[in-house]
N, C-alpha and C positions, 0 to 999 in steps of 0.2 A: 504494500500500500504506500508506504514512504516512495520509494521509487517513480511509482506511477502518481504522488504529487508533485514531486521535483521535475519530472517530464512536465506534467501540467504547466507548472508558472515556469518553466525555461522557454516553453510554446510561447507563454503567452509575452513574456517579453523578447523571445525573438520577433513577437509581430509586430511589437511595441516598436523594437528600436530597426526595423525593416529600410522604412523610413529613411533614416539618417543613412543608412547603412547606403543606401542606394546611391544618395542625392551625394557623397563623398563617393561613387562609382566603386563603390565597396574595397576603398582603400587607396584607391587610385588620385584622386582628386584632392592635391594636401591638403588648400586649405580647410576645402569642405570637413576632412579626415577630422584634421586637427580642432575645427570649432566645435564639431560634434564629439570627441575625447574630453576634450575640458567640459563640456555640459555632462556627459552622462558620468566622468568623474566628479562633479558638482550635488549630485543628490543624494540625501543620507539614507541611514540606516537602512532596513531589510532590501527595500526596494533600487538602494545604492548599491547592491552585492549584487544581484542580478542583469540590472538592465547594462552597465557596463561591460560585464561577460556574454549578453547577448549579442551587443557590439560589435566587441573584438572578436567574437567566432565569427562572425559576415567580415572583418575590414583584415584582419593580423591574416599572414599567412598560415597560422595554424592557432588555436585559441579553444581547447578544451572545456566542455561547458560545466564541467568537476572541477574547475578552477575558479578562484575568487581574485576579484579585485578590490581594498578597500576604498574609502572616501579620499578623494584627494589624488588619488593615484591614475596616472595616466602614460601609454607608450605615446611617444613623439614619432615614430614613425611603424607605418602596418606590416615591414619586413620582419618584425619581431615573431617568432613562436615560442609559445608558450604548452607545454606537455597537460599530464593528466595529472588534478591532483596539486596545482600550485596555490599557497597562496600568498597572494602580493599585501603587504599593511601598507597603513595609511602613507600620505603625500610622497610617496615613491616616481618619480619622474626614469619610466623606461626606457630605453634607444635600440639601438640598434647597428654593429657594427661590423 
């Protein structure tokens, strides 16, 4: 049952952040990339844990939905992967090298 609600609200903010994901041509398009990072890095608590890692699974080249990002925390650019299982704390500025 846990499983199939963690699917549930991953669905539902994949659809959430579909959107952004897009209109940043799902990683391709910096700035777009980047204004849309710093917003969905900008929202707190439960719903800041999610909508971020639905994000970065559409923009990062690899971005595991077992993975967290905290508040504050954001990759500067979508070449980054990220495995299964990570999690990033808070005001963490990512890259990529």
């Amino acid at each position: 049952m846990h499983k199939f609600l963690k699917a549930c609200v991953n669905g539902i903010f994949l659809a959430l952040a579909f959107l952004p994901a897009a209109l940043s041509g799902f990683g391709r398009v910096t700035p777009v990339y980047t204004f849309s990072a710093h917003a969905c890095s900008s929202v707190p608590g439960g719903i800041g844990d999610f909508l971020p890692a639905a994000y970065y699974h559409m923009t990062l080249r690899a971005f595991d939905l077992s993975s967290r990002i905290s508040f504050g925390s954001f990759f500067a650019h979508p070449e980054a992967h990220i495995g299964r299982a990570v999690y990033i704390w808070s005001y963490c500025i990512l890259g990529w090298l």
